[in-house]
C-alpha positions as a LaTeX table, in Angstrom:
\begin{tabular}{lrrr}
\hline
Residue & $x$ (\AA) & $y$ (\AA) & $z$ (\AA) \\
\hline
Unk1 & 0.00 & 0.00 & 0.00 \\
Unk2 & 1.14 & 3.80 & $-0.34$ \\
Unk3 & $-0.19$ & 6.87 & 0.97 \\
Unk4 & 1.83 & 10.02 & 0.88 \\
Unk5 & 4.63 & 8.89 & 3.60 \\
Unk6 & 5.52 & 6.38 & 1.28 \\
Unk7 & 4.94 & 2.37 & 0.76 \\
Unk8 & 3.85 & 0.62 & 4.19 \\
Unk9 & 2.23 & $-2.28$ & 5.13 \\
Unk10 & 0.99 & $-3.23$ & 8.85 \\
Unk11 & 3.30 & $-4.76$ & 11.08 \\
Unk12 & 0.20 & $-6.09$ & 13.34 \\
Unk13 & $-2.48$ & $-6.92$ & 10.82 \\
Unk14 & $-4.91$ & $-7.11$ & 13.95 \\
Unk15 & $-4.24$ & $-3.32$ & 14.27 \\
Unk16 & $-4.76$ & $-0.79$ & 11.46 \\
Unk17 & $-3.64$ & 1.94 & 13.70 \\
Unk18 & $-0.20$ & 1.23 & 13.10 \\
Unk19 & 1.70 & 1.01 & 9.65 \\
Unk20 & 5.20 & 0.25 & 8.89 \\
Unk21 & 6.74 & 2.49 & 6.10 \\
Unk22 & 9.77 & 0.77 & 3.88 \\
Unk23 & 12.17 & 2.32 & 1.49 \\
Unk24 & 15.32 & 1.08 & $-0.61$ \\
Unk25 & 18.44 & 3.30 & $-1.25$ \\
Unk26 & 21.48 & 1.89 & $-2.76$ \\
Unk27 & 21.15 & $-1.58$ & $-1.47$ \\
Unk28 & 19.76 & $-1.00$ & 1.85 \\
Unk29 & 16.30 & $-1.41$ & 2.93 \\
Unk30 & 15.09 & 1.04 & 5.60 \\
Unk31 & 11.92 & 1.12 & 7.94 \\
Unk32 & 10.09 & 3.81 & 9.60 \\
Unk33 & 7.05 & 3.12 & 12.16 \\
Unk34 & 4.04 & 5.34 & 11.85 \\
Unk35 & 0.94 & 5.25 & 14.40 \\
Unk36 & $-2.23$ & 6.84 & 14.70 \\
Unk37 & $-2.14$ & 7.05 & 18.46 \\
Unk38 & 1.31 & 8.54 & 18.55 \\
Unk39 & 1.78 & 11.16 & 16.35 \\
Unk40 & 5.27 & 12.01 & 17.85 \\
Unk41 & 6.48 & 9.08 & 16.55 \\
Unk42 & 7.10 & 9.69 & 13.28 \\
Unk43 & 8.93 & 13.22 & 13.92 \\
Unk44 & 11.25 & 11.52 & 17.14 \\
Unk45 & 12.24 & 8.54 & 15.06 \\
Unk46 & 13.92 & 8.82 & 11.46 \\
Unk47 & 14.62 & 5.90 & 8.98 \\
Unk48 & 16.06 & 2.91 & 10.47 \\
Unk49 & 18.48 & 0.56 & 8.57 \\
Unk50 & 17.38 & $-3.11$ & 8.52 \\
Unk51 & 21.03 & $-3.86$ & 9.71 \\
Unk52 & 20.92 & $-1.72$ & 12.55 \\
Unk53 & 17.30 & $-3.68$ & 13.31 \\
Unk54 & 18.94 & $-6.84$ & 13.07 \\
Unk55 & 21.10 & $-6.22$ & 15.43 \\
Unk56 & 18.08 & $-5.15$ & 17.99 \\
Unk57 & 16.54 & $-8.75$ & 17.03 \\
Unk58 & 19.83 & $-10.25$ & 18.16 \\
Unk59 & 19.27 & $-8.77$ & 21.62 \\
Unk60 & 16.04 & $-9.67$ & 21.30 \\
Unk61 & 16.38 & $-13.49$ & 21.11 \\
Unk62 & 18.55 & $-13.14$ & 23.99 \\
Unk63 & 17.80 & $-13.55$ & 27.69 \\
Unk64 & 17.92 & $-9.79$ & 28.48 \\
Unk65 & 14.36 & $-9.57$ & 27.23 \\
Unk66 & 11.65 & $-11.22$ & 28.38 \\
Unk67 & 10.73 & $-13.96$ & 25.73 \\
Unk68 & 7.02 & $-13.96$ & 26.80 \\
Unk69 & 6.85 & $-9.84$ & 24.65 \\
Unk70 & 4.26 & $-9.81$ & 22.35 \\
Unk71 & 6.85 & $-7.76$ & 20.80 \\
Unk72 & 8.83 & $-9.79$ & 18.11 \\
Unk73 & 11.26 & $-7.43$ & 15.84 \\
Unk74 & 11.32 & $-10.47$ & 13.34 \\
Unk75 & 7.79 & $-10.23$ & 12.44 \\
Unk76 & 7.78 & $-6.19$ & 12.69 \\
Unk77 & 10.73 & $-5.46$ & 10.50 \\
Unk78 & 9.41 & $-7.80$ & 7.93 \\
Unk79 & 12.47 & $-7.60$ & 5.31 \\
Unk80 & 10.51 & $-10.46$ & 2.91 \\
Unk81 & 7.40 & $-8.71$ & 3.17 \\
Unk82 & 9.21 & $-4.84$ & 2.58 \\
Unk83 & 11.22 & $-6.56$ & $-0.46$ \\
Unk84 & 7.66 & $-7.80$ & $-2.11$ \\
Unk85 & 6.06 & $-4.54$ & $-1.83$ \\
Unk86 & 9.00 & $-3.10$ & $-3.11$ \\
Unk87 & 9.39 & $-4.80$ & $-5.96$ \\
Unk88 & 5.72 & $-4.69$ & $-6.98$ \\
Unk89 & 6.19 & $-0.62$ & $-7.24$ \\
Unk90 & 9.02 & $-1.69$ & $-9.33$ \\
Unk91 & 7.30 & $-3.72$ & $-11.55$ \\
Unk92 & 3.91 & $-1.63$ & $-12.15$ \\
\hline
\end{tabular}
């Protein structure tokens, strides 16, 4: 999908409140998390690299977080899912 902050789909289909916007410079994919109920949050937080998120999921999977989060970067920062709706831009 694509509104005017770009291509995003929703990170937590359950919730429509909250979109995940993708890009692709150079050869780097990049994600930026927009919500309805948090306005701030798209201002306070620029584009992330998927690198720098996979490092965050590394910590993740570790035992400094609670592995019972609902939270799971894997499934948020969907690079599959940001490459397909990437490439379908590309190809239209």
């Amino acid at each position: 999908m694509k509104d005017t902050n770009g291509f995003y789909y929703y990170p937590f289909p359950e919730n429509k409140r909250v979109r995940m916007y993708v890009k692709k410079e150079m050869d780097t994919f990049f994600f930026r998390l927009w919500s309805a109920d948090d306005k701030q949050l798209w201002t306070e937080h620029g584009w992330v690299p998927y690198e720098a998120i996979q490092k965050a999921a590394d910590l993740y999977n570790t035992e400094i977080y609670d592995q019972k989060s609902r939270f799971n970067p894997n499934k948020a920062y969907d690079l599959t899912l940001a490459k397909a709706l990437l490439k379908s831009e590309d190809e239209a």
